[in-house]
C-alpha positions as CSV (number, residue, x, y, z in Angstrom):
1,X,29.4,40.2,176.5
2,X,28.8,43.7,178.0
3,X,30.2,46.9,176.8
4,X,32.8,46.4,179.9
5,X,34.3,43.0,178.5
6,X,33.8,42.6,174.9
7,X,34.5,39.6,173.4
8,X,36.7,40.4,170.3
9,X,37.2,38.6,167.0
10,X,39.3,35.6,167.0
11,X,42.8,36.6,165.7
12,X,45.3,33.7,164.4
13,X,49.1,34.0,162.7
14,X,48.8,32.7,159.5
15,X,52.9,31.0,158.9
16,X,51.4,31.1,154.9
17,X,50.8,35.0,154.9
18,X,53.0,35.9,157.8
19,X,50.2,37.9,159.3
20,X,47.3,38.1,161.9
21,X,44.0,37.2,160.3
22,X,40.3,36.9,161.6
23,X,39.3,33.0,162.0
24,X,36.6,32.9,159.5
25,X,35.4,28.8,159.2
26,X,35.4,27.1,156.1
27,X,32.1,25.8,157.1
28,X,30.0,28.0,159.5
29,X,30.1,26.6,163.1
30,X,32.6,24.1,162.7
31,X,36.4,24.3,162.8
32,X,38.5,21.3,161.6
33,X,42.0,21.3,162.4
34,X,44.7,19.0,161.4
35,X,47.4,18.3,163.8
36,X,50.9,16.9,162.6
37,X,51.6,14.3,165.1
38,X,54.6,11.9,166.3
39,X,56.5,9.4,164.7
40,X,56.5,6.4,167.2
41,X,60.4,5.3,167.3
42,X,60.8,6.6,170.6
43,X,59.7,8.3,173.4
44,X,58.9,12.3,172.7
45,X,60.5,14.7,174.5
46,X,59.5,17.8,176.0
47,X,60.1,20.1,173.6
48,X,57.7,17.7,171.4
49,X,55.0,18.0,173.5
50,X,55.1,21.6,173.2
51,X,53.5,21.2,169.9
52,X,50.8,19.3,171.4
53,X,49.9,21.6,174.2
54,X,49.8,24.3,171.9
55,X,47.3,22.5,169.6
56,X,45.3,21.6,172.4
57,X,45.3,25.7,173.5
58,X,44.0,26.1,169.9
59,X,41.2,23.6,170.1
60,X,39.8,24.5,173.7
61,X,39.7,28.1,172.2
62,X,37.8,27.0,169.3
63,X,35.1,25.0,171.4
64,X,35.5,27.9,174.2
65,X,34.3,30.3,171.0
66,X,31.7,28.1,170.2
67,X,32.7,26.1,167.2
68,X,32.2,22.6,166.7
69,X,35.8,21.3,166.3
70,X,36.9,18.2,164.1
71,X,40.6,18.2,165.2
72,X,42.6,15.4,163.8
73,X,45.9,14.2,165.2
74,X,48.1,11.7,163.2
75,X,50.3,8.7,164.6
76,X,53.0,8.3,161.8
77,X,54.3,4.5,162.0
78,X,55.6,4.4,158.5
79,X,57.9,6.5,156.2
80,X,60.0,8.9,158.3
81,X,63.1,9.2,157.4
82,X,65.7,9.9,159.8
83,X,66.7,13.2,157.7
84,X,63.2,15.3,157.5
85,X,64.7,15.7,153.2
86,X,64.5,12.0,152.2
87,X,68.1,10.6,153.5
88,X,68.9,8.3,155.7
89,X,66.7,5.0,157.0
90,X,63.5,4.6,158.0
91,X,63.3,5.7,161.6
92,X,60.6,3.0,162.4
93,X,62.7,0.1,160.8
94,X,65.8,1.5,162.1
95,X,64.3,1.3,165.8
96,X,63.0,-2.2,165.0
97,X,66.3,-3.3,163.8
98,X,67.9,-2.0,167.3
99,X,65.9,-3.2,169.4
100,X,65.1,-7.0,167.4
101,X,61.6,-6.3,167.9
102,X,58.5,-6.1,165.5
103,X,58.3,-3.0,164.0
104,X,54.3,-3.2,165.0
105,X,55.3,-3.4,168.9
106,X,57.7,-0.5,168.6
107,X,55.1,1.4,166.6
108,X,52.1,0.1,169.3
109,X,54.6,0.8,172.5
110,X,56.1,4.5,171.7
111,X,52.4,5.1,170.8
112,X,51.0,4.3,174.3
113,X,53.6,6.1,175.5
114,X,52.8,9.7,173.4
115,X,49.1,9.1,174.6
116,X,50.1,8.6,178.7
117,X,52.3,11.8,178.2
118,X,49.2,13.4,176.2
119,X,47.4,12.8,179.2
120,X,49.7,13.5,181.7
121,X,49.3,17.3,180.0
122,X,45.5,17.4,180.4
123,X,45.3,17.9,176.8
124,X,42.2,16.5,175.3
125,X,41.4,13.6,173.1
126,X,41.4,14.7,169.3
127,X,38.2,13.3,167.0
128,X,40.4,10.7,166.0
129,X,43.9,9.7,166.0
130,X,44.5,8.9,162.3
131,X,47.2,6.4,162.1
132,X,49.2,6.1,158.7
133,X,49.1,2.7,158.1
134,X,45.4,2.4,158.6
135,X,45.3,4.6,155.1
136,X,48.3,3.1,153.0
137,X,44.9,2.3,149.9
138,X,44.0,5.7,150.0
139,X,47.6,7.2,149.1
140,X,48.3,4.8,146.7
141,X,45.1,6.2,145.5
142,X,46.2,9.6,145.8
143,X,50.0,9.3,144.9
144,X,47.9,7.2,141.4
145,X,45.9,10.8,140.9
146,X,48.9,12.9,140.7
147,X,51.6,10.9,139.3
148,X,50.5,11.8,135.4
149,X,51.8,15.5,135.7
150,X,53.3,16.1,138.6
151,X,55.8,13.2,139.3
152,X,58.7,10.9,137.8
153,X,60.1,7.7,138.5
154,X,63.8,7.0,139.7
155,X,64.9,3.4,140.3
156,X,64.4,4.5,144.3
157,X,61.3,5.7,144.1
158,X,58.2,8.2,142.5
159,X,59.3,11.6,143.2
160,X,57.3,14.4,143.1
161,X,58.5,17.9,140.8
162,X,58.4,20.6,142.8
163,X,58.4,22.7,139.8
164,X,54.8,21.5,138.8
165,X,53.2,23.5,140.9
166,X,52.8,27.1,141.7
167,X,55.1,29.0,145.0
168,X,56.5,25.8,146.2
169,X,58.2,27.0,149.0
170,X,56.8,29.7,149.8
171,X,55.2,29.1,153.6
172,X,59.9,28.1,154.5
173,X,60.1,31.2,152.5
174,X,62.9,29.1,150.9
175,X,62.9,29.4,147.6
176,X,66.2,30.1,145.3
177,X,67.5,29.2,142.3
178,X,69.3,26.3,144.3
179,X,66.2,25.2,146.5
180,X,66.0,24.8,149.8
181,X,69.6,24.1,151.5
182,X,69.3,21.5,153.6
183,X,68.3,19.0,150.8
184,X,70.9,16.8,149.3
185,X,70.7,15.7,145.8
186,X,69.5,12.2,144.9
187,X,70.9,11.2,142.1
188,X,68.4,11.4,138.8
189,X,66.2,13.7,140.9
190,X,65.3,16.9,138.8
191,X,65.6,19.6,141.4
192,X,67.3,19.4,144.9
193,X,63.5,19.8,146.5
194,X,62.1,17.2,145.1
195,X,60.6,14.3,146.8
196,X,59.7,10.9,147.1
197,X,56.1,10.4,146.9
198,X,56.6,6.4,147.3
199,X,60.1,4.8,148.0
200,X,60.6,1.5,146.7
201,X,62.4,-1.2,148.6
202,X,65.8,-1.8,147.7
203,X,66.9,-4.6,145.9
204,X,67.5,-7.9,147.8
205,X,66.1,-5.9,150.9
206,X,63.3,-6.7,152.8
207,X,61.1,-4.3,154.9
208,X,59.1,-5.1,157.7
209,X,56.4,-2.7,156.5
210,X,55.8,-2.4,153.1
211,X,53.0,-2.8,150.0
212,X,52.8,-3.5,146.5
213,X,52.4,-0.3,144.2
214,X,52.2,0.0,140.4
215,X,56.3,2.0,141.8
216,X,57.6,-1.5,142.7
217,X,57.2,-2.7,146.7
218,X,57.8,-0.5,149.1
219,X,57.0,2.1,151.7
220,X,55.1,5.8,151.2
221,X,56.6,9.2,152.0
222,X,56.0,10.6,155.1
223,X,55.1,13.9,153.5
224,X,52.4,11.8,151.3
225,X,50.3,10.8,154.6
226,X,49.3,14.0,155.9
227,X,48.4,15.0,152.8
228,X,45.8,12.1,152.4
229,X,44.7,11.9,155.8
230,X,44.0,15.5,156.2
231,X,41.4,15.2,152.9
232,X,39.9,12.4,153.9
233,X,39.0,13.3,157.4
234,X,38.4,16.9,157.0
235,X,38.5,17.3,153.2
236,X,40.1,20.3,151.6
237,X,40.3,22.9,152.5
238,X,39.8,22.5,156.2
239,X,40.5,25.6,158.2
240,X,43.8,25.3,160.4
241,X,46.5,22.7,159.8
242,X,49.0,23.0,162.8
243,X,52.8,21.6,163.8
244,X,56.6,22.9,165.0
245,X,58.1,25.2,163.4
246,X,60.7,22.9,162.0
247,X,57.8,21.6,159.8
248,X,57.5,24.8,158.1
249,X,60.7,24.5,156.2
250,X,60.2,20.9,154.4
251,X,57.6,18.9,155.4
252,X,54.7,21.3,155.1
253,X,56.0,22.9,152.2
254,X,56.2,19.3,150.5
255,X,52.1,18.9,151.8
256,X,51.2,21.7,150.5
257,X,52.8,21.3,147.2
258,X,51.1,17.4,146.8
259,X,47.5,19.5,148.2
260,X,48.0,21.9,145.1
261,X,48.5,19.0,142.7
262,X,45.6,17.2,143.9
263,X,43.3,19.8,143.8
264,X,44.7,20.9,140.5
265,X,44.0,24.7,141.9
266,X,46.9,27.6,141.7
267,X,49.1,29.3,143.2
268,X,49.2,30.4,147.5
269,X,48.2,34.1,147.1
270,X,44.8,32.2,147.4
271,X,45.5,30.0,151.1
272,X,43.1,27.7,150.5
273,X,45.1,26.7,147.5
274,X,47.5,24.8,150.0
275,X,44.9,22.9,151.7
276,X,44.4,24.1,154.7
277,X,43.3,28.4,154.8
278,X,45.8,28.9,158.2
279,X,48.9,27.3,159.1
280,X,50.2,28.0,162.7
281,X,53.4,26.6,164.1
282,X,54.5,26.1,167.6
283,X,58.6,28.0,168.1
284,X,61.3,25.2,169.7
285,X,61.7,25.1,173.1
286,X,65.3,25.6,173.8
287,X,67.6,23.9,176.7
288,X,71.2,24.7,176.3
289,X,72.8,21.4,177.7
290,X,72.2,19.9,174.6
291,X,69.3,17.0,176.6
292,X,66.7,17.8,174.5
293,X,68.0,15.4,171.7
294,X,66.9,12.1,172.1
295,X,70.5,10.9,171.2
296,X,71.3,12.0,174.4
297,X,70.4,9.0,176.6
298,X,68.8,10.6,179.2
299,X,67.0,13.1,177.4
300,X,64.1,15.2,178.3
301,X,60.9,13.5,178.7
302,X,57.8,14.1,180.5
303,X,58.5,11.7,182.8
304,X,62.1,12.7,183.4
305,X,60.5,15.7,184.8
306,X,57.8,13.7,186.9
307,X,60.7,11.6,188.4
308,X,62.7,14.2,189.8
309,X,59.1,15.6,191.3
310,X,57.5,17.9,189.4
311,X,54.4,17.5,188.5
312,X,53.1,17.0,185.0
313,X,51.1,20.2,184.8
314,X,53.8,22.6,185.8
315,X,55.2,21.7,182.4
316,X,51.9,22.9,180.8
317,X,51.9,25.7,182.9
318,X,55.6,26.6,181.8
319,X,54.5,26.3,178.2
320,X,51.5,28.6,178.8
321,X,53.7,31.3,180.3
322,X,55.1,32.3,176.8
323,X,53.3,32.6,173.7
324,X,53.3,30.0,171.4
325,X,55.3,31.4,168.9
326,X,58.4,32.6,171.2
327,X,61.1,30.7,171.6
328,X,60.7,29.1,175.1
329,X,64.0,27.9,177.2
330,X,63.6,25.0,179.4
331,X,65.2,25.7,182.5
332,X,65.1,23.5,185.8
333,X,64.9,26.9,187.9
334,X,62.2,28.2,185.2
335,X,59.9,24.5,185.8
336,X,60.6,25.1,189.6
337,X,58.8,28.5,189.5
338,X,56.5,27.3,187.2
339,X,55.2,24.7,189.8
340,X,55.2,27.1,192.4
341,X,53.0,29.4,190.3
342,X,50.5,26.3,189.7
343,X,50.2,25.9,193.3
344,X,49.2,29.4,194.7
345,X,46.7,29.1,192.0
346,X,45.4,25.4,192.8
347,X,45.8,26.6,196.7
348,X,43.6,29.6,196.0
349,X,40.8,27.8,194.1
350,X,40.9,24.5,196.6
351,X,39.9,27.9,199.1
352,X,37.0,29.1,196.5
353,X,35.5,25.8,195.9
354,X,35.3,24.7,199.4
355,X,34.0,28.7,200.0
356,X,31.0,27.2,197.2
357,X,30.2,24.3,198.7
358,X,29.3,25.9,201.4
359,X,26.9,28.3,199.9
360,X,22.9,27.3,198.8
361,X,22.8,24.3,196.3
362,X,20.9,24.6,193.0
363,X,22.4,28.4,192.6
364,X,22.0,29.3,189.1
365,X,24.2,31.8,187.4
366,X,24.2,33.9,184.5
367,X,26.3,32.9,181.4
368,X,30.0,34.9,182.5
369,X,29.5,37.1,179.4
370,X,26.5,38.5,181.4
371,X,28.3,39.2,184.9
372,X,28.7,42.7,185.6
373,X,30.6,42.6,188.9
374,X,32.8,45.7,188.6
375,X,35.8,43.8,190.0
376,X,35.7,40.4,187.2
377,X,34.3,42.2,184.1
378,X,37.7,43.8,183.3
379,X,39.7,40.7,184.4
380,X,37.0,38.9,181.6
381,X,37.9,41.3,179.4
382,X,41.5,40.7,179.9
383,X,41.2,37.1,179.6
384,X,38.9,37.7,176.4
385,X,41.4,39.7,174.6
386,X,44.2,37.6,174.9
387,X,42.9,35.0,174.3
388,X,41.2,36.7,170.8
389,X,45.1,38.4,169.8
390,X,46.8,34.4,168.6
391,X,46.0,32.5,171.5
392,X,48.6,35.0,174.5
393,X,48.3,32.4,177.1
394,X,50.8,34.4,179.1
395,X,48.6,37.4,178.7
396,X,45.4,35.0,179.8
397,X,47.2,33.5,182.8
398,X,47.8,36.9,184.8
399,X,43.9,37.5,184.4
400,X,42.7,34.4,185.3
401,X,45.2,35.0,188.7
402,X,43.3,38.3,188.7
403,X,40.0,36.5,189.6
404,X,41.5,34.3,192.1
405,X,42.8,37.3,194.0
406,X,39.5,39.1,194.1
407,X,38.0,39.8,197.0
408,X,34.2,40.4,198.3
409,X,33.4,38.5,195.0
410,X,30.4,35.8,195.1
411,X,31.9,32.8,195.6
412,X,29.8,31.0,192.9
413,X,30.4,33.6,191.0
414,X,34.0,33.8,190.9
415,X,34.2,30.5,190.4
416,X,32.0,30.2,187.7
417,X,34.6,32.6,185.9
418,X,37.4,30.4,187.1
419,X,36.2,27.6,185.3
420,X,35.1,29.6,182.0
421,X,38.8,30.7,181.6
422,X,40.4,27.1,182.8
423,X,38.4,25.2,180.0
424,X,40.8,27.2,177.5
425,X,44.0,27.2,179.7
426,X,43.7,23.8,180.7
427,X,45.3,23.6,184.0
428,X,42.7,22.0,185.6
429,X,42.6,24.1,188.7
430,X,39.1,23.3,189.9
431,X,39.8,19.4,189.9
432,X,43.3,19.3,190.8
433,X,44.7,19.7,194.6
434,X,47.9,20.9,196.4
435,X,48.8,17.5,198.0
436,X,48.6,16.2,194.0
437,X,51.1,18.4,193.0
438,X,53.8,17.1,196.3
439,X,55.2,14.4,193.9
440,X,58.1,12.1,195.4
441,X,61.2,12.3,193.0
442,X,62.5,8.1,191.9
443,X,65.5,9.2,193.5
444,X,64.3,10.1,197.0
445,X,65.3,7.7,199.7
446,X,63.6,8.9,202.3
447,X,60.2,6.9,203.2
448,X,57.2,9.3,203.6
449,X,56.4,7.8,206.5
450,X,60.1,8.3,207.9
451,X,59.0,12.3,206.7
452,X,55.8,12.2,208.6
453,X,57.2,10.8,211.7
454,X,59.9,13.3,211.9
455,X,57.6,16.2,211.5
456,X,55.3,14.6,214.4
457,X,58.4,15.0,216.4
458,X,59.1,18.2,215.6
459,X,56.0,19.5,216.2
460,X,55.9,18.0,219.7
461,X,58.7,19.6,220.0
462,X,58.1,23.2,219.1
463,X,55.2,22.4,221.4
464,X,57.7,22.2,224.2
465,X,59.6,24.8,222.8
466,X,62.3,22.8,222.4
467,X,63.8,25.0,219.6
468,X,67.1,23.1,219.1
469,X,65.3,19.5,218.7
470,X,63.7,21.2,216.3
471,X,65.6,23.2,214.4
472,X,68.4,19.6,213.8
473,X,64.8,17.8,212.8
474,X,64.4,20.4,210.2
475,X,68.7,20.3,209.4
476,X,68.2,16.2,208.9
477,X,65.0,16.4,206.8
478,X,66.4,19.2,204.8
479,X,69.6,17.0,204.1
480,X,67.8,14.2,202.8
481,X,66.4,16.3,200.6
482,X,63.0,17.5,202.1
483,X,61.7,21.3,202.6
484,X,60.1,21.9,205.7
485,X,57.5,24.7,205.6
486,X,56.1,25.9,209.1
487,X,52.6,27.2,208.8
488,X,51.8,25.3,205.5
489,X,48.8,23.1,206.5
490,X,50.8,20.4,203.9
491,X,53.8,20.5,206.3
492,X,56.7,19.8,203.9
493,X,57.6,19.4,200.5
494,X,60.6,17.7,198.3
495,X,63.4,20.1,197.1
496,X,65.3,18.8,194.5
């Protein structure tokens, strides 16, 4: 970069230490990053895909930085319990059992599902999606190598003692005499935070998942997979291990602690000790009519939102507009203006590109870090800063609007810069177009040809200036739920 638009050090907030810290890889040049993924019982909601845009932010910044990334997402069909503290059923045989369907189609179906709403977001395909039961040898394996000194037996299960290793707790900042609160006491566990490693099948039950182990039959932990699929695809340590924030209080905390025990290494004033040297967690996104819980019949997916018209990417874009690690508060008003915002900007670089296609072919361009046009190198810099202080997408978003609005720019230019600083954002501006963004909500009644036809008319007659005609043609469409806009070359949109 020139002296005008540095690029600084990459900063990230390390949950572990509670502080900034420079991203210095594990291995030079590569970055491998664990993602805690979704347990297939049912369709995510919104607020779970905020996780996953967020990990996706984090990856296109690592390529965009020049690392060659390794990021690993899971698919947890197994072992989740439907209390994150080891109560309750198993929420994939629980889903099974309601529906009277194979606990493999439930798994295969809520799967596709994630990955069409993963797509839907523009977020990009991970090295590999690591599916627990694919790796059920490999934590026997694991759960055999720790057992010895860091685990017991109870007639339910091999549970792990927390008090085997060194600062369990201390990423939930949770620990007390008691340990943490929200875990009830099994009975015959040692300590409240223990856990169950492997949970054996009750007797004269029969699961529709489970294995032989030298713990009886049964089923492993859901904390136990992460633990194994992060080593064996990345090995430990790997450099970033991501999730929500609700992870940070039990699950991760119950990772890190099995991670300590297999590596047989200390205590977590050394963060590589845990397994991973950063751990970063998406805040909740927040919506106050309680929707967001998937008890609630009609809650909040992805393609709730698509239904009632808005376009997959304005939910991106309403993600990006706070940082990661804010609280965010879904709001149909806030996803309204969030759209809106998507399509100035996908108006104003369907204008640019069709501005380059009209200039000479074969044009080559510096790298951006080498453009010195006095009116992009500060929004660069902008971008570049952001983007360096833990991933301020909000922060990034106002500069990249910055280059879109410049004027007496070279066309090529500017939208050489458009595209450096969508590759990390993600929005897909340069592919995407206003018309794709006009979606018709399930509920609409209205035919689009009925819409077209009655703009015709209209037209004709403003032509005629027959105002009234047209005024009650604009009064009808707007009734059924249609927006006319006069001088947009799109001609109308749906209002919800």
């Amino acid at each position: 970069m020139t002296d005008q638009s540095p690029i600084t050090e990459l900063h990230l907030f390390n949950s572990l230490t509670r502080q900034l810290e420079p991203f210095q890889p594990v291995h030079a040049g590569e970055a491998r990053v664990y993602t805690c993924g979704p347990t297939v019982y049912n369709y995510p909601h919104i607020g779970n895909m905020r996780a996953y845009v967020f990990a996706d932010v984090l990856g296109r910044t690592l390529s965009w930085r020049g690392y060659k990334l390794t990021h690993i997402i899971n698919i947890t069909d197994v072992g989740h319990l439907t209390d994150d503290a080891d109560e309750g059923e198993d929420k994939m045989e629980k889903m099974a059992a309601e529906k009277a369907q194979s606990i493999w189609d439930i798994a295969r179906h809520y799967t596709e599902a994630y990955w069409d709403d993963v797509k839907a977001l523009n977020i990009r395909q991970p090295a590999k999606w690591s599916v627990a039961t694919d790796y059920i040898e490999e934590m026997l394996q694991f759960a055999k190598s720790i057992a010895d000194k860091h685990c017991y037996e109870l007639e339910s299960g091999l549970y792990f003692d927390v008090t085997t290793v060194d600062d369990y707790g201390r990423l939930a900042r949770a620990v007390t005499e008691e340990g943490e609160g929200r875990i009830d006491t099994v009975e015959g566990k040692r300590n409240a935070a223990d856990f169950a490693i492997w949970r054996k099948t009750p007797g004269g039950e029969t699961r529709q998942m489970e294995w032989d182990s030298p713990w009886g039959k049964g089923a492993p932990g859901w904390h136990l997979e992460c633990s194994v699929m992060g080593e064996k695809l990345l090995g430990f340590p790997f450099d970033i291990h991501t999730g929500g924030i609700d992870h940070r209080e039990i699950h991760h905390p119950n990772e890190i602690a099995q991670n300590q025990a297999f590596c047989g290494c200390g205590g977590l004033s050394e963060a590589t000790n845990s397994g991973a040297k950063i751990w970063m967690h998406n805040n909740f996104l927040v919506e106050r009519s309680g929707k967001m819980s998937k008890s609630a019949g009609e809650f909040l997916r992805l393609q709730l939102l698509i239904d009632k018209g808005y376009h997959p990417l304005s939910y991106r874009m309403m993600c990006l507009q706070a940082h990661y690690r804010s609280e965010l508060e879904f709001t149909w008003e806030g996803l309204t203006a969030a759209l809106t915002r998507l399509k100035r900007m996908v108006m104003a670089a369907e204008r640019l590109t069709e501005s380059v296609k009209g200039a000479e072919q074969g044009q080559r361009l510096p790298p951006v870090e080498e453009f010195q046009h006095p009116k992009l190198a500060p929004s660069i810099a902008k971008f570049n800063e952001a983007m360096a202080d833990d991933l301020n997408t909000a922060v990034a978003i106002t500069a990249l609007e910055d280059v879109l609005a410049a004027k007496k720019v070279d066309a090529a230019m500017k939208h050489a810069v458009v595209a450096y600083m969508d590759a990390v954002l993600g929005l897909d501006l340069l592919e995407l177009q206003r018309e794709d963004l006009r979606l018709r909500p399930k509920s609409a009644e209205i035919k689009e040809a009925e819409i077209e036809d009655a703009l015709a008319r209209r037209k004709a007659a403003r032509a005629e200036k027959d105002f009234t005609t047209s005024d009650a043609l604009r009064d009808e469409l707007a009734a059924r739920g249609v927006e006319v806009m006069d001088g947009d070359p799109l001609g109308w949109e749906w209002k919800l």
